[in-house]
N, C-alpha and C positions, 0 to 999 in steps of 0.2 A: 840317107835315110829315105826310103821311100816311102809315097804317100798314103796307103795303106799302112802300112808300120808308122807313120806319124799321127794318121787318124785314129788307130787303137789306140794310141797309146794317151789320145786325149781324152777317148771317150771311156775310156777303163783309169782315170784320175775319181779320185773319192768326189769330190765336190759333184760332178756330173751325174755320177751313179745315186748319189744320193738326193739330187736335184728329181730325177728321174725316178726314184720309189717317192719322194713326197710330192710326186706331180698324179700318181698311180693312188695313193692313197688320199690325198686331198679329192678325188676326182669321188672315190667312193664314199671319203665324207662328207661329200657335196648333196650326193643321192640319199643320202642316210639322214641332214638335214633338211634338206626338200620333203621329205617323208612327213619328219617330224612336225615341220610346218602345215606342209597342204594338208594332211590325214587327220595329226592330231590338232594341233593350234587351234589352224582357221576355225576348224566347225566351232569348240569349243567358243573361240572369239565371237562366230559369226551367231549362237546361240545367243551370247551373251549381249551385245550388243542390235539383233535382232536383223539381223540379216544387211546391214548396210555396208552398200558398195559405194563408191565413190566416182568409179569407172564411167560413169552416164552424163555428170555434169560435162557440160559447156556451155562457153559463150556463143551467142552466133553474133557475128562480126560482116555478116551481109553473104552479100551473092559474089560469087568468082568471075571473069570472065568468061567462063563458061556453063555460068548459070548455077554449077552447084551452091551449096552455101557453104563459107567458110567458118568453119567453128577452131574453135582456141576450147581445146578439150583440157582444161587443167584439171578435171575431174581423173585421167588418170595418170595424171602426175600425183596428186593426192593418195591414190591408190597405189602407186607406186614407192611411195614415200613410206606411206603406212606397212606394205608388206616387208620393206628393208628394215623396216623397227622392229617388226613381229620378228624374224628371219635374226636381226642383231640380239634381240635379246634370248631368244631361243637358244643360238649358237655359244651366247656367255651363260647361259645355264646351263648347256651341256657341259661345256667347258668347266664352271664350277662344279661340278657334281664329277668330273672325270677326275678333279686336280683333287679332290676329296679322297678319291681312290688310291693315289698315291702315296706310297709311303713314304713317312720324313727320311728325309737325308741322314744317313748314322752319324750321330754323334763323333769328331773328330778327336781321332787317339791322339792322348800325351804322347810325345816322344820321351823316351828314357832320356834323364841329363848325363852329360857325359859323364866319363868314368871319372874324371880327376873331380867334377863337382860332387860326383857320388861318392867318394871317397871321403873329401873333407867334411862333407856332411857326415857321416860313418862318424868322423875323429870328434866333431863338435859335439855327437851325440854319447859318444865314450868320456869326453872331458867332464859333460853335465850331470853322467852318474858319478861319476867323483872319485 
């Protein structure tokens, strides 16, 4: 087998191809979340809350060796924190409003009983008319 013919024939396996449209689609509802966040969210958050960032805090912790000062910016670890929460729950509200849209699962069919059960059933209901 050659290795052209061994490479198709990996990359044309279900798992890959389908590895491959939900790496294509996650990427576009990635953008589609990002939207929803920085466009609609934030402002509404940043309205409500009155515009605070977190991004500014630091500690200063002295001068460098080379004279700058060293800061311990945990101010945008906070902000980064804060936007993964916005972003997490954003994404399970989409999510719950999608799984909404969904229709339930049909109802699963009785299977017919077999014929010999369906039968003596038949006989028991012939004996009870009498």
């Amino acid at each position: 087998m050659s290795l052209m013919t061994e490479f198709k024939e990996f990359a044309m396996k279900g798992n890959v191809v389908d590895m491959a449209v939900g790496v294509v689609i996650g990427t576009a509802f990635g953008k589609i979340v990002s939207s929803l966040v920085g466009d609609i969210v934030m402002p509404l958050l940043g309205k409500v809350v009155g515009g605070v960032n977190f991004t500014s805090l630091a500690a200063d912790l002295g001068a460098g060796p080379d004279g700058q000062p060293v800061l311990l910016k945990y101010g945008a670890f906070l902000q980064s924190a804060f936007d993964f929460l916005i972003i997490a729950a954003a994404i399970f509200m989409a999510l719950k409003a999608i799984n909404k849209l969904k229709a339930p699962p049909p109802a699963p069919v009785e299977a017919a009983p077999p014929a010999d059960v369906q039968l003596l059933t038949e006989i028991r209901d012939l004996l009870r008319k009498g």
